[in-house]
PyMOL Python script that loads the backbone (N, CA, C, O; Angstrom):
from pymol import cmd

cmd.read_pdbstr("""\
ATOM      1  N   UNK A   1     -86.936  68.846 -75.424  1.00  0.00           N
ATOM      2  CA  UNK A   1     -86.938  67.818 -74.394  1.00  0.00           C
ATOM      3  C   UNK A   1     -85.531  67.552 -73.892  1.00  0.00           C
ATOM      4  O   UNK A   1     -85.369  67.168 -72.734  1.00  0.00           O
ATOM      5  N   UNK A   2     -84.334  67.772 -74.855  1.00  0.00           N
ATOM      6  CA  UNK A   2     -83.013  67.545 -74.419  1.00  0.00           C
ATOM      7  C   UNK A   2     -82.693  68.162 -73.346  1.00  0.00           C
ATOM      8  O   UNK A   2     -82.182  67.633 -72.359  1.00  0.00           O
ATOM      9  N   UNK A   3     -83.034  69.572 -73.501  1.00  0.00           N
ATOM     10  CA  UNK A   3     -82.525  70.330 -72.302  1.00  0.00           C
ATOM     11  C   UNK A   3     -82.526  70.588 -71.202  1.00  0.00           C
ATOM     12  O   UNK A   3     -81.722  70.983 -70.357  1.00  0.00           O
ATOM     13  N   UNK A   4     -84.520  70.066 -71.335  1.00  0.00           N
ATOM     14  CA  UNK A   4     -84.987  69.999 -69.999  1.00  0.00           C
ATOM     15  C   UNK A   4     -84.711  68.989 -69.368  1.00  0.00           C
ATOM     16  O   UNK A   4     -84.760  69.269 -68.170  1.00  0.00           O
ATOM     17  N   UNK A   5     -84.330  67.513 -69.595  1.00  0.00           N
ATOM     18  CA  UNK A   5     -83.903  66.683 -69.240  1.00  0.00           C
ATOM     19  C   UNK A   5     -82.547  66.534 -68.432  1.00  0.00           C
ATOM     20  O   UNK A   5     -82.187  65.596 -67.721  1.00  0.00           O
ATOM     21  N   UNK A   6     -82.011  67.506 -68.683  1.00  0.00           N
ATOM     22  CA  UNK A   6     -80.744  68.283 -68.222  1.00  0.00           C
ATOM     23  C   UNK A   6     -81.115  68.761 -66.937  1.00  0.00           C
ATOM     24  O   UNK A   6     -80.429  68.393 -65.983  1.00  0.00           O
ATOM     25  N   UNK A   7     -82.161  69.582 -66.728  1.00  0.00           N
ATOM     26  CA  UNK A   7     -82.297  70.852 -66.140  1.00  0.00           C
ATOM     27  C   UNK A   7     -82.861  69.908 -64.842  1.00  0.00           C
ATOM     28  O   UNK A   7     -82.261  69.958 -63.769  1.00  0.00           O
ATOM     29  N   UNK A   8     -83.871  69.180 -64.991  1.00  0.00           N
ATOM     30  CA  UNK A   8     -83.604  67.505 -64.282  1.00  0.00           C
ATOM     31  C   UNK A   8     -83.396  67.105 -63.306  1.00  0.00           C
ATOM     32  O   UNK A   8     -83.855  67.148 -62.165  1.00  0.00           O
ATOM     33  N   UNK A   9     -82.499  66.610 -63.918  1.00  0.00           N
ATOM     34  CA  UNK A   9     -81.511  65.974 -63.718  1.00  0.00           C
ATOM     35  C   UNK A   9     -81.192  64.485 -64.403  1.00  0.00           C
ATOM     36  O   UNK A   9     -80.256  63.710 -64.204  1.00  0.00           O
ATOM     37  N   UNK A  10     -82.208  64.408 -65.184  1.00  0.00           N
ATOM     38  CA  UNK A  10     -82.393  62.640 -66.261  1.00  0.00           C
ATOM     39  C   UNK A  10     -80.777  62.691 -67.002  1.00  0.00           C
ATOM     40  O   UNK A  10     -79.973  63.614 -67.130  1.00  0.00           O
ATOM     41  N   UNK A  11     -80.743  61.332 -67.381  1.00  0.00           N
ATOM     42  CA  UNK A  11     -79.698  61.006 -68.171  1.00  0.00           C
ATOM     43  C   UNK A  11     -80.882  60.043 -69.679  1.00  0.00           C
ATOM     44  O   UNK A  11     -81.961  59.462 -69.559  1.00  0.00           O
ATOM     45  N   UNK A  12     -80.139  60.248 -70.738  1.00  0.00           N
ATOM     46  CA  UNK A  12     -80.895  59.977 -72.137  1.00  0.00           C
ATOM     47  C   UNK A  12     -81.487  58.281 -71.636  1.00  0.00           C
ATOM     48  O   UNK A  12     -82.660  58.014 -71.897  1.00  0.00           O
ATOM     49  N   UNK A  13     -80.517  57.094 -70.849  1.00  0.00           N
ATOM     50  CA  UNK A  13     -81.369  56.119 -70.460  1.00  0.00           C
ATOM     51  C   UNK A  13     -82.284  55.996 -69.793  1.00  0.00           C
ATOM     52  O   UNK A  13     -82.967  54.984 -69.632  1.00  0.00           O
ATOM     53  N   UNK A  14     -82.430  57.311 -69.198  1.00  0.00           N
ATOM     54  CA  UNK A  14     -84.054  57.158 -68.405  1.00  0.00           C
ATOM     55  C   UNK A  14     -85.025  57.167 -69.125  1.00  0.00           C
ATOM     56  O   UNK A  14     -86.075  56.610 -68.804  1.00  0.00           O
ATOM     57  N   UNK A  15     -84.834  57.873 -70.362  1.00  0.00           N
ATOM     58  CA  UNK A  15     -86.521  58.128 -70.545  1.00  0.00           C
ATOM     59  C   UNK A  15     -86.614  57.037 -71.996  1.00  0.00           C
ATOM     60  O   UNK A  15     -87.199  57.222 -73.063  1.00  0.00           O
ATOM     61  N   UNK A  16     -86.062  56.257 -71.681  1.00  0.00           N
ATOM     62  CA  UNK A  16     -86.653  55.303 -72.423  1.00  0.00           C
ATOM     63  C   UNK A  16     -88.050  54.272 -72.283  1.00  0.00           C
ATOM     64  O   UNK A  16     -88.820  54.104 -71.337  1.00  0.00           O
ATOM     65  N   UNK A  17     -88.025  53.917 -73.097  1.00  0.00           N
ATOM     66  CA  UNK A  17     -89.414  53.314 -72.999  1.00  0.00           C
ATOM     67  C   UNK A  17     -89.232  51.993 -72.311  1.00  0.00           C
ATOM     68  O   UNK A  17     -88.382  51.151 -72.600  1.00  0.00           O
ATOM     69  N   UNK A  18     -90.207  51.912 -71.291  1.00  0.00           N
ATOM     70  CA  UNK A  18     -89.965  51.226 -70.656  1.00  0.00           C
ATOM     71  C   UNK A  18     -90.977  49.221 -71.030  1.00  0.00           C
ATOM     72  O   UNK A  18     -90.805  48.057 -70.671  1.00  0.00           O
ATOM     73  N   UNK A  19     -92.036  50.066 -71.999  1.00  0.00           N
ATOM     74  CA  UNK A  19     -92.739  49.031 -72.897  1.00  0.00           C
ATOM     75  C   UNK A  19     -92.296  48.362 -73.939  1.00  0.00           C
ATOM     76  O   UNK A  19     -92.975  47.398 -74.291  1.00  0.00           O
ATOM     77  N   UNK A  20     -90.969  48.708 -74.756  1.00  0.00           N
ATOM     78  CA  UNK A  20     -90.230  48.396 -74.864  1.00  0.00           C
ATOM     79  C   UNK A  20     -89.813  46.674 -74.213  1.00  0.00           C
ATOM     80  O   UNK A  20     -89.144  46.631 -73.181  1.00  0.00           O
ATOM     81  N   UNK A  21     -90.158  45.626 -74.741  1.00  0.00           N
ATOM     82  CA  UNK A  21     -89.818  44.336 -73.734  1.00  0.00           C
ATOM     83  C   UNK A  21     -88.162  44.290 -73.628  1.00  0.00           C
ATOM     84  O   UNK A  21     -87.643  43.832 -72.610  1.00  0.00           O
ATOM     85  N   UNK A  22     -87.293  44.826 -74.816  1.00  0.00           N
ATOM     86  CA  UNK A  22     -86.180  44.027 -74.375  1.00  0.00           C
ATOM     87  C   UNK A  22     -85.271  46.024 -73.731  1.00  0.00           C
ATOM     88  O   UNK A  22     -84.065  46.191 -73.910  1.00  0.00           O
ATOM     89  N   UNK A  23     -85.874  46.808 -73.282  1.00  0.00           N
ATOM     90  CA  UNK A  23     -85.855  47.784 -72.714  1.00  0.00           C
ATOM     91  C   UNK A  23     -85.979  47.641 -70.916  1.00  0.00           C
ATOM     92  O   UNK A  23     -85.394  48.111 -69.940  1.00  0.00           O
ATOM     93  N   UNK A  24     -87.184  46.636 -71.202  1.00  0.00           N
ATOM     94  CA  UNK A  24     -87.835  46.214 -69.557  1.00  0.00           C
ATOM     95  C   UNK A  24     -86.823  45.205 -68.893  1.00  0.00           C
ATOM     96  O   UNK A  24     -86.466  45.218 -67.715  1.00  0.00           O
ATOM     97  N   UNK A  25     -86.465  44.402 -69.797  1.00  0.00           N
ATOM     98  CA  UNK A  25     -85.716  43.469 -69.493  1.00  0.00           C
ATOM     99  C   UNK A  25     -84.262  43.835 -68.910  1.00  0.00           C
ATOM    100  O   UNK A  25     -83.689  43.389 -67.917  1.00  0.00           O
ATOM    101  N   UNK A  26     -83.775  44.980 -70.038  1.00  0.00           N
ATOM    102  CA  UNK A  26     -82.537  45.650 -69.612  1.00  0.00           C
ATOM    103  C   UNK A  26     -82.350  46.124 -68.222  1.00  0.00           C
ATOM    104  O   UNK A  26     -81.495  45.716 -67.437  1.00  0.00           O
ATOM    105  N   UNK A  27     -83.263  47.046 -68.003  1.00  0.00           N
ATOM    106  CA  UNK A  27     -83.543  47.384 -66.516  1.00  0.00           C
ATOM    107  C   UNK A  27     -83.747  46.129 -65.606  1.00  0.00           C
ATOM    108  O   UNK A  27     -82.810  46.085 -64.809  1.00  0.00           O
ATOM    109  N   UNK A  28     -84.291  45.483 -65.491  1.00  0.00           N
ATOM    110  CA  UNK A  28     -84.257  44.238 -64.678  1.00  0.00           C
ATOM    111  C   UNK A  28     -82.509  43.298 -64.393  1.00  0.00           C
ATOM    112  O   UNK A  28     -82.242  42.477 -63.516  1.00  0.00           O
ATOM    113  N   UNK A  29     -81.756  43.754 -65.328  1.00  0.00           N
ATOM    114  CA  UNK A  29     -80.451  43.780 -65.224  1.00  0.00           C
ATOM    115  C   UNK A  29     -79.691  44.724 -64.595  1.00  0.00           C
ATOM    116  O   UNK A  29     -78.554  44.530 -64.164  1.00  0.00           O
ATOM    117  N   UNK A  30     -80.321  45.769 -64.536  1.00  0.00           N
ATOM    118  CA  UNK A  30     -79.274  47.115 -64.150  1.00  0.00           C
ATOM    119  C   UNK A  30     -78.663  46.317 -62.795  1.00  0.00           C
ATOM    120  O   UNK A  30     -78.942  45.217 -62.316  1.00  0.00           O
ATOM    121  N   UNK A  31     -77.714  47.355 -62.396  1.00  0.00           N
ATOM    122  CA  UNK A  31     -77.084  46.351 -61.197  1.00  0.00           C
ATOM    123  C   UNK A  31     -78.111  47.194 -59.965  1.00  0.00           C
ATOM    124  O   UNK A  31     -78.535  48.315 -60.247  1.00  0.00           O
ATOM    125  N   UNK A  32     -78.438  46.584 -58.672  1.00  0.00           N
ATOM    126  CA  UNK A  32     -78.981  47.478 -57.830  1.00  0.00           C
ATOM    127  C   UNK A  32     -78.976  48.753 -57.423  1.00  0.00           C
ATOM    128  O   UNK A  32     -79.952  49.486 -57.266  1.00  0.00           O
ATOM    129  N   UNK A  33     -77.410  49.083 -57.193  1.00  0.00           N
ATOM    130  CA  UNK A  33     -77.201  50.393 -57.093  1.00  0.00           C
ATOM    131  C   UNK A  33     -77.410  51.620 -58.585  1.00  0.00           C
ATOM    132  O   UNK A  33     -77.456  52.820 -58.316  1.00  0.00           O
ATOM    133  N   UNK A  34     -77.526  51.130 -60.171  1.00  0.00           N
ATOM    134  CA  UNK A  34     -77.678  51.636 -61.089  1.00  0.00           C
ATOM    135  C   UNK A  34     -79.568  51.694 -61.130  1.00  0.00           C
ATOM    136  O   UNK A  34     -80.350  52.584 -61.465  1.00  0.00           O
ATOM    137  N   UNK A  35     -79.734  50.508 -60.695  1.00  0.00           N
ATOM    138  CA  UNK A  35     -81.433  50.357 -60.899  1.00  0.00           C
ATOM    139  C   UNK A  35     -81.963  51.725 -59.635  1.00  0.00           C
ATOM    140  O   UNK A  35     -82.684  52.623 -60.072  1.00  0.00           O
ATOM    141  N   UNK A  36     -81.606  51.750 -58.368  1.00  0.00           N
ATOM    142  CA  UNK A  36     -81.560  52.553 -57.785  1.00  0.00           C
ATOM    143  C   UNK A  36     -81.582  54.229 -57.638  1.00  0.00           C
ATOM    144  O   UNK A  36     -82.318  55.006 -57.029  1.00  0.00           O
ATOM    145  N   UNK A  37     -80.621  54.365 -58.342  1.00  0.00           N
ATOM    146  CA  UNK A  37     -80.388  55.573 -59.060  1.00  0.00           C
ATOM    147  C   UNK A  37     -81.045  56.179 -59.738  1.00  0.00           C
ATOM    148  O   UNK A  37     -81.338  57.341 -59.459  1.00  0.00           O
ATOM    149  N   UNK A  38     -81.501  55.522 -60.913  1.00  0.00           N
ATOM    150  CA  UNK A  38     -82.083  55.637 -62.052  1.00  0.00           C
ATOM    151  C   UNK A  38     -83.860  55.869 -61.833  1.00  0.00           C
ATOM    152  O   UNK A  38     -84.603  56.345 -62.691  1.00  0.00           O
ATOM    153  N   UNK A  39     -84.174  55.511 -60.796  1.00  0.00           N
ATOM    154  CA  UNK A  39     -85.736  55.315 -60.021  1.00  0.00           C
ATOM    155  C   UNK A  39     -85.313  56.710 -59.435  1.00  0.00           C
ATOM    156  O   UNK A  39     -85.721  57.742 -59.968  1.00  0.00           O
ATOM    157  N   UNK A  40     -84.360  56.738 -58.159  1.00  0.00           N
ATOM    158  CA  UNK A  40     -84.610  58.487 -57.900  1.00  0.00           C
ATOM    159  C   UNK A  40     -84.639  59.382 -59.101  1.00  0.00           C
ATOM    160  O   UNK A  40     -85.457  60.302 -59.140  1.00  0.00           O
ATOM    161  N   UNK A  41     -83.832  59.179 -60.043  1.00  0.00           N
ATOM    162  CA  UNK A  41     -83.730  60.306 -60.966  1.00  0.00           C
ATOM    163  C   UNK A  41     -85.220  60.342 -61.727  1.00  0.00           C
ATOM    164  O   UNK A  41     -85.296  61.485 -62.177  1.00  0.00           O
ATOM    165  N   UNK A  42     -85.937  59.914 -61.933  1.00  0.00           N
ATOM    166  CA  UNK A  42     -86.965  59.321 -62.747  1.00  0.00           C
ATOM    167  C   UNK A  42     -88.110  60.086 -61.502  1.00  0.00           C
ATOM    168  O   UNK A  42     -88.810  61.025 -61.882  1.00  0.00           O
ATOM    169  N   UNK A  43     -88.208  59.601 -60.061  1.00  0.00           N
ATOM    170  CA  UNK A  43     -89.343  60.092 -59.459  1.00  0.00           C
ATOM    171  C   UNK A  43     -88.817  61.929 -59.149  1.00  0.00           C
ATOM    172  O   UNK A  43     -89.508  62.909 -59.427  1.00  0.00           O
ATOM    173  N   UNK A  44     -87.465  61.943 -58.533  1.00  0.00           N
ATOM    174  CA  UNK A  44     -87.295  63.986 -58.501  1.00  0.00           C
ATOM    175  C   UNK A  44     -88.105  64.225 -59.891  1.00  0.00           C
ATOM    176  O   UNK A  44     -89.174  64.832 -59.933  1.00  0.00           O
ATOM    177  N   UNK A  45     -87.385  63.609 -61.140  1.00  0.00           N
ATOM    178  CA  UNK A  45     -87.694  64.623 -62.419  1.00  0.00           C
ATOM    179  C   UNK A  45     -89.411  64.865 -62.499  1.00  0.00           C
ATOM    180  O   UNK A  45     -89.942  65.910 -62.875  1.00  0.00           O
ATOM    181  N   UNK A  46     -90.173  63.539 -62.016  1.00  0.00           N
ATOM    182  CA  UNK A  46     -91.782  63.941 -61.997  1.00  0.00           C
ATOM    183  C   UNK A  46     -91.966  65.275 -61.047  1.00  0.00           C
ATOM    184  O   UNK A  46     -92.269  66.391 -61.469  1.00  0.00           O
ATOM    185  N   UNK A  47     -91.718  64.923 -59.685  1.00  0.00           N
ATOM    186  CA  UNK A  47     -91.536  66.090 -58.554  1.00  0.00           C
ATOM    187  C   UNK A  47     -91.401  67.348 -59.052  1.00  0.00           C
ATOM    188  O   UNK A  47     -92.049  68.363 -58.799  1.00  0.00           O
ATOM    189  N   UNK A  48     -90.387  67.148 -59.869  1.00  0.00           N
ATOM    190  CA  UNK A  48     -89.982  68.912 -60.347  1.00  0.00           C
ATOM    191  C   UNK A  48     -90.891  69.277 -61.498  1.00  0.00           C
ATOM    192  O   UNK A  48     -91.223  70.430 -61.773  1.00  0.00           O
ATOM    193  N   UNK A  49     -91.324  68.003 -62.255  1.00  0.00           N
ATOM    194  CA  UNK A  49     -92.304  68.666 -63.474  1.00  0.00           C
ATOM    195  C   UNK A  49     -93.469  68.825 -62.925  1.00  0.00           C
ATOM    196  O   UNK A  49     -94.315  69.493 -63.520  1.00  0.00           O
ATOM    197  N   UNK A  50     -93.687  68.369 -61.948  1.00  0.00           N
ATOM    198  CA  UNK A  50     -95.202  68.853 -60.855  1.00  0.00           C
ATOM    199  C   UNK A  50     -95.121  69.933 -60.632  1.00  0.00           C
ATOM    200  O   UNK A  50     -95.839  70.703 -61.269  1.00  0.00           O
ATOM    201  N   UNK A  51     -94.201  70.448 -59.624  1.00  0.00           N
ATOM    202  CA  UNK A  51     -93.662  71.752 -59.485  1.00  0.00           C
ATOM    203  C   UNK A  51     -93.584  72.674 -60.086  1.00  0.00           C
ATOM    204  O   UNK A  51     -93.834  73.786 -59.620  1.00  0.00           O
ATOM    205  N   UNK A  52     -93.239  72.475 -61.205  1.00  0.00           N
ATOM    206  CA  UNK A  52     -92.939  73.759 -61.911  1.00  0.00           C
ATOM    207  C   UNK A  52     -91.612  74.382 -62.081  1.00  0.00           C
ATOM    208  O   UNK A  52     -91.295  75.450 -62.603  1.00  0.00           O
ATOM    209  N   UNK A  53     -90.880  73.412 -61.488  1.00  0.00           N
ATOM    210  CA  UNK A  53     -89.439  73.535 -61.078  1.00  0.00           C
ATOM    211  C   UNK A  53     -88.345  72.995 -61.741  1.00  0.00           C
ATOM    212  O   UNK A  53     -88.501  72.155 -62.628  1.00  0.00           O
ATOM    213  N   UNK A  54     -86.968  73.500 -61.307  1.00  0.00           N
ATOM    214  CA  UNK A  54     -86.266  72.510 -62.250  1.00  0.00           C
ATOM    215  C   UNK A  54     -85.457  72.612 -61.298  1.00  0.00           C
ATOM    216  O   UNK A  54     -85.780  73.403 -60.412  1.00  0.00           O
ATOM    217  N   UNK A  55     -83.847  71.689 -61.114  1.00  0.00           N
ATOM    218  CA  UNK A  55     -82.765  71.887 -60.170  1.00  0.00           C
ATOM    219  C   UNK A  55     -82.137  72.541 -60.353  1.00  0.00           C
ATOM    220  O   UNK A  55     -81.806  72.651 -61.533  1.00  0.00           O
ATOM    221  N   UNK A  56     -81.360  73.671 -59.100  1.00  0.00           N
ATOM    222  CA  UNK A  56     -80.734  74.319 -58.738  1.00  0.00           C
ATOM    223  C   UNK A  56     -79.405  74.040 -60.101  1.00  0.00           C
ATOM    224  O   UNK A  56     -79.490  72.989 -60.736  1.00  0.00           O
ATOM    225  N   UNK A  57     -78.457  74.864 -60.384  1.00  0.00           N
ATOM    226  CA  UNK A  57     -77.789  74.165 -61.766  1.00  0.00           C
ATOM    227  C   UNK A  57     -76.435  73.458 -61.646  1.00  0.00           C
ATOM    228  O   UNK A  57     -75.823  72.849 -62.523  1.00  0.00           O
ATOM    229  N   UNK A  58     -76.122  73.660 -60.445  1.00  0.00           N
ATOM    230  CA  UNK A  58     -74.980  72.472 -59.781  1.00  0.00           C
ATOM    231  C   UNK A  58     -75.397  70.901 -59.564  1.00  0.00           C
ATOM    232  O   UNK A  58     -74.695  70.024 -59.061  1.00  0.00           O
ATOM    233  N   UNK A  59     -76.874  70.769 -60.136  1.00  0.00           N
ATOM    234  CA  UNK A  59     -76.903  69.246 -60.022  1.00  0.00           C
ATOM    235  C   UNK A  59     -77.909  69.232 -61.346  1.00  0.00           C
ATOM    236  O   UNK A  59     -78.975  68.620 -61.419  1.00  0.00           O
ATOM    237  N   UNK A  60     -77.327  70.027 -62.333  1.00  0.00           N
ATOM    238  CA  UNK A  60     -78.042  69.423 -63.931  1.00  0.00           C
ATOM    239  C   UNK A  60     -77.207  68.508 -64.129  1.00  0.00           C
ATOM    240  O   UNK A  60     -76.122  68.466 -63.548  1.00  0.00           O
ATOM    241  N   UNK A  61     -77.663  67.523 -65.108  1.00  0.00           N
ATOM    242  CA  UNK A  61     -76.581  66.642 -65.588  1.00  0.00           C
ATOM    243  C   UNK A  61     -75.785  67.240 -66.561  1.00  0.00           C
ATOM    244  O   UNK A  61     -76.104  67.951 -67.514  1.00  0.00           O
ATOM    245  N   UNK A  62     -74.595  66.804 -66.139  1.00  0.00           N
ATOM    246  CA  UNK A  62     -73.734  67.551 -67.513  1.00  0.00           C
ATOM    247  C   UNK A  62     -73.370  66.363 -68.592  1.00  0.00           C
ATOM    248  O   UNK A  62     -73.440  65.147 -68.417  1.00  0.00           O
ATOM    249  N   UNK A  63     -72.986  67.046 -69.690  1.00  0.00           N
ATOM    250  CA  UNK A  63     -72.237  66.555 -70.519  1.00  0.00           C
ATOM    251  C   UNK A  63     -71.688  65.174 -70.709  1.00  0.00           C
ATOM    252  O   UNK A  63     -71.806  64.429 -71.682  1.00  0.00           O
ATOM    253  N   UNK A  64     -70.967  64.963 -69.403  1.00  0.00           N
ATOM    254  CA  UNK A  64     -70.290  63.871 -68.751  1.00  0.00           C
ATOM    255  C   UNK A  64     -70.977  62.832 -68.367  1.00  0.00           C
ATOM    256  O   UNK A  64     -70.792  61.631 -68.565  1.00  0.00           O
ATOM    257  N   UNK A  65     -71.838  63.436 -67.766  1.00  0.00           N
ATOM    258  CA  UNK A  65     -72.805  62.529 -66.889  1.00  0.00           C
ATOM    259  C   UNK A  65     -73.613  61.981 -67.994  1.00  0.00           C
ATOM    260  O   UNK A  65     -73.664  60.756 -67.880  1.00  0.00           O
ATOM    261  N   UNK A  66     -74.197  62.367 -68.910  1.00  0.00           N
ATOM    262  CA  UNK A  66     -75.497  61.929 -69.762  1.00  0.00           C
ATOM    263  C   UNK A  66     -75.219  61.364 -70.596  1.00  0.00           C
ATOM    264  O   UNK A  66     -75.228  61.907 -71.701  1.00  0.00           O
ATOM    265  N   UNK A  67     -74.700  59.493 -70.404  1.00  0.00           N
ATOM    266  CA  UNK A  67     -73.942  58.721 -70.809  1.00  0.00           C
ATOM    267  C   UNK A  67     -75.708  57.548 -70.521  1.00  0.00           C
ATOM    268  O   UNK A  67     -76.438  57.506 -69.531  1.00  0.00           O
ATOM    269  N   UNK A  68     -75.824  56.713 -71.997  1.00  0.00           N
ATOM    270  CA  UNK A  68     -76.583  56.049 -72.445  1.00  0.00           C
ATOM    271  C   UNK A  68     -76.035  54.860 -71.691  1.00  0.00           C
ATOM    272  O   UNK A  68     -75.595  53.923 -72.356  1.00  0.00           O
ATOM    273  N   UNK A  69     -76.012  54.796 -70.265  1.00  0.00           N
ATOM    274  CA  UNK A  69     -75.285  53.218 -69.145  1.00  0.00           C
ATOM    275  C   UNK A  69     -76.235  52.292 -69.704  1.00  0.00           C
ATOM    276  O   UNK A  69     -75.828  51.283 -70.280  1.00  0.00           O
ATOM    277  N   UNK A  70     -77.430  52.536 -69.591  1.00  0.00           N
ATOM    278  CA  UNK A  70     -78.237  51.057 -70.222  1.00  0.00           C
ATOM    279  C   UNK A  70     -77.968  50.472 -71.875  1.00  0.00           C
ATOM    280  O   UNK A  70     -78.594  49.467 -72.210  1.00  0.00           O
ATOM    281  N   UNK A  71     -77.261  50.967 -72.627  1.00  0.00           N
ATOM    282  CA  UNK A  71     -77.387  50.771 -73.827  1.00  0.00           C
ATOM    283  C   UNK A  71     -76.652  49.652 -74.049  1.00  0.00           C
ATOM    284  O   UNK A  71     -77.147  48.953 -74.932  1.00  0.00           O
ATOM    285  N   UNK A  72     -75.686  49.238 -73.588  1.00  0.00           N
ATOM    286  CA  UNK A  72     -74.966  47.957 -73.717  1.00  0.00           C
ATOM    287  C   UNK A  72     -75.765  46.405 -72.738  1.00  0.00           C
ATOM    288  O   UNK A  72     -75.511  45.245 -73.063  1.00  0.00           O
ATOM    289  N   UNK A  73     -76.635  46.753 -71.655  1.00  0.00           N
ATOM    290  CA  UNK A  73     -77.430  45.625 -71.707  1.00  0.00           C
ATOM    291  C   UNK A  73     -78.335  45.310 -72.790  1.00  0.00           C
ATOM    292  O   UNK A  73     -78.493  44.204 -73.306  1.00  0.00           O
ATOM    293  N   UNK A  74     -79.277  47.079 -73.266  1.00  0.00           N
ATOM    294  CA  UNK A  74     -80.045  46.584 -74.292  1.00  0.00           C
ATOM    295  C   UNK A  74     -79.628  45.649 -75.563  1.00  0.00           C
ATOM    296  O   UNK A  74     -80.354  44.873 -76.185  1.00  0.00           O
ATOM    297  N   UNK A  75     -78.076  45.984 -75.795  1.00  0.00           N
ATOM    298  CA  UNK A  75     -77.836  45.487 -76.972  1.00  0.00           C
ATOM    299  C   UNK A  75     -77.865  43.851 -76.300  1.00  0.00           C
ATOM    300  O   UNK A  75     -78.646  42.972 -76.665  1.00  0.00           O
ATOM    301  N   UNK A  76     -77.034  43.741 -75.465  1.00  0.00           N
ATOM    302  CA  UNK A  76     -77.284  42.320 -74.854  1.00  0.00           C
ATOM    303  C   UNK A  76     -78.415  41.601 -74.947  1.00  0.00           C
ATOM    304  O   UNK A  76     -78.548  40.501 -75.482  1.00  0.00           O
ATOM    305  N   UNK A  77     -79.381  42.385 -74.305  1.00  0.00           N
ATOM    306  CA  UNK A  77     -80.825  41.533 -74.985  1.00  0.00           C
ATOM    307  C   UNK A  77     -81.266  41.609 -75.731  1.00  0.00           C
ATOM    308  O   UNK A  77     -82.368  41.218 -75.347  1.00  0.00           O
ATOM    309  N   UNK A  78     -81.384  41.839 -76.740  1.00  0.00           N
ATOM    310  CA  UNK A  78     -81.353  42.212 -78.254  1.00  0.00           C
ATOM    311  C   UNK A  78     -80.630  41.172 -78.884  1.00  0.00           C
ATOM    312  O   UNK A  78     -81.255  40.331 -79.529  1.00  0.00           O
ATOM    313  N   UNK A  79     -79.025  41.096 -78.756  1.00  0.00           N
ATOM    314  CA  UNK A  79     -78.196  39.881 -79.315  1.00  0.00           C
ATOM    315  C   UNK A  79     -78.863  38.401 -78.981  1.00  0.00           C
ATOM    316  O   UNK A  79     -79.033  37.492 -79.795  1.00  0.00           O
ATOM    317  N   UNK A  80     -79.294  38.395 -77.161  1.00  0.00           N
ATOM    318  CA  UNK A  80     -80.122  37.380 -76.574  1.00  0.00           C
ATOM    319  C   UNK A  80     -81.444  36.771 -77.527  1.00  0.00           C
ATOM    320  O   UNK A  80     -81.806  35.671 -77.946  1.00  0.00           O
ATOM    321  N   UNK A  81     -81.842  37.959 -77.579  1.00  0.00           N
ATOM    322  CA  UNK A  81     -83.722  37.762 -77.839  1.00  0.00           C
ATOM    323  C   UNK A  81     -83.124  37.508 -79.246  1.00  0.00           C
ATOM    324  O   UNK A  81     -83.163  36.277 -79.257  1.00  0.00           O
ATOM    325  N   UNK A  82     -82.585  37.877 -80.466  1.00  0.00           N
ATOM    326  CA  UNK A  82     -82.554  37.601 -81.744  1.00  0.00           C
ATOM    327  C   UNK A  82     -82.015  35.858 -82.402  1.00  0.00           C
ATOM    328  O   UNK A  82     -82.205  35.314 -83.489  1.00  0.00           O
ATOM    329  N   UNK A  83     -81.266  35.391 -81.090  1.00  0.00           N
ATOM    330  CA  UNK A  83     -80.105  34.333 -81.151  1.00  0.00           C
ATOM    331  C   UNK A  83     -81.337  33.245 -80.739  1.00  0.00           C
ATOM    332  O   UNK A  83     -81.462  32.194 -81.369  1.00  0.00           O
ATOM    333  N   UNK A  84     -82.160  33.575 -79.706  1.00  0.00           N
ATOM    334  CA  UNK A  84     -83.464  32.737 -79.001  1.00  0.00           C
ATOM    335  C   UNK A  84     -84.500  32.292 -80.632  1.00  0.00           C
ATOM    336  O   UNK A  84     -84.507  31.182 -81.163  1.00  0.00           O
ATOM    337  N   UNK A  85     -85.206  33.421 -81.070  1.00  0.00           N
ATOM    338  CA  UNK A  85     -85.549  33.383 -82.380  1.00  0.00           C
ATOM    339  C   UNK A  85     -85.182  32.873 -83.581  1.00  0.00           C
ATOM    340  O   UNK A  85     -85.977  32.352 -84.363  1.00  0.00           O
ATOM    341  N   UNK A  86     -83.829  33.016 -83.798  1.00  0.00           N
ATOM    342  CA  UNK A  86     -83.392  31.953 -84.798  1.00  0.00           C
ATOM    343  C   UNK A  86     -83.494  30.568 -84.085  1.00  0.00           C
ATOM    344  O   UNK A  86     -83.937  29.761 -84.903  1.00  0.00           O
ATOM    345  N   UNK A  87     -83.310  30.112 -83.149  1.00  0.00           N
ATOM    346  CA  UNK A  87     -83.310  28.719 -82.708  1.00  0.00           C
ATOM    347  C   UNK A  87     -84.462  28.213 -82.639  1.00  0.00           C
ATOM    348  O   UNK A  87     -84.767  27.065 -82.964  1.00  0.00           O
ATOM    349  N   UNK A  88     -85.295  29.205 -82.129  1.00  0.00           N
ATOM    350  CA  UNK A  88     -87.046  28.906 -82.415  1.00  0.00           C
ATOM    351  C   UNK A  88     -87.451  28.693 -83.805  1.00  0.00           C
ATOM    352  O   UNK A  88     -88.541  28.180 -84.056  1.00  0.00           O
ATOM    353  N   UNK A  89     -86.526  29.105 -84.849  1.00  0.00           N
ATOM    354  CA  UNK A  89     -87.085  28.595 -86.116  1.00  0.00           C
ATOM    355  C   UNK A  89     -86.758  27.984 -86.802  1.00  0.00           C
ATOM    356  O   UNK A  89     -87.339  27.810 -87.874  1.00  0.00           O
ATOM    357  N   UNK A  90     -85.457  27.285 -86.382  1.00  0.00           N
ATOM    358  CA  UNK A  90     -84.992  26.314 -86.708  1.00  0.00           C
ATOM    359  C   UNK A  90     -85.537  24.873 -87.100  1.00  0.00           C
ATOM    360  O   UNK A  90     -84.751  23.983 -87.426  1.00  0.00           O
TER     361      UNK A  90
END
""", "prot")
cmd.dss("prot")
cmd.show_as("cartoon", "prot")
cmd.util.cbc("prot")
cmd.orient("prot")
């Protein structure tokens, strides 16, 4: 799945789960232009797995590119949602 995800064009925060609540939530943070992005990359990659296809290899993601950007909101809501819970049981 790594590779093809590459071949893509996904980055490892796309294919997260999006059922996930404090996952859903993260995304609802992304900034517009990241939330943006992240929706084209997400509908091409269906397109191309319809297809049968993958992208041309000047627009796989590289190395560089396939940087976990959502992972520091998740932790944010995570720190959020855990800090909410202790106060709820207080």
């Amino acid at each position: 799945m790594a590779n093809s995800m590459l071949f893509l064009g996904l980055r490892r925060g796309d294919l997260l789960n999006e059922d996930d609540p404090d996952v859903k939530e993260a995304v609802k943070r992304l900034s517009p232009e990241d939330f943006n992005l992240r929706q084209f990359r997400i509908k091409r990659a269906l397109d191309l797995t319809m297809k049968h296809s993958i992208l041309p290899k000047e627009h796989w993601t590289t190395s560089e590119e396939d940087t976990m950007y959502i992972q520091p909101l998740i932790d944010q809501v995570k720190k959020e949602r855990i800090e909410r819970e202790m106060w709820d049981h207080k």
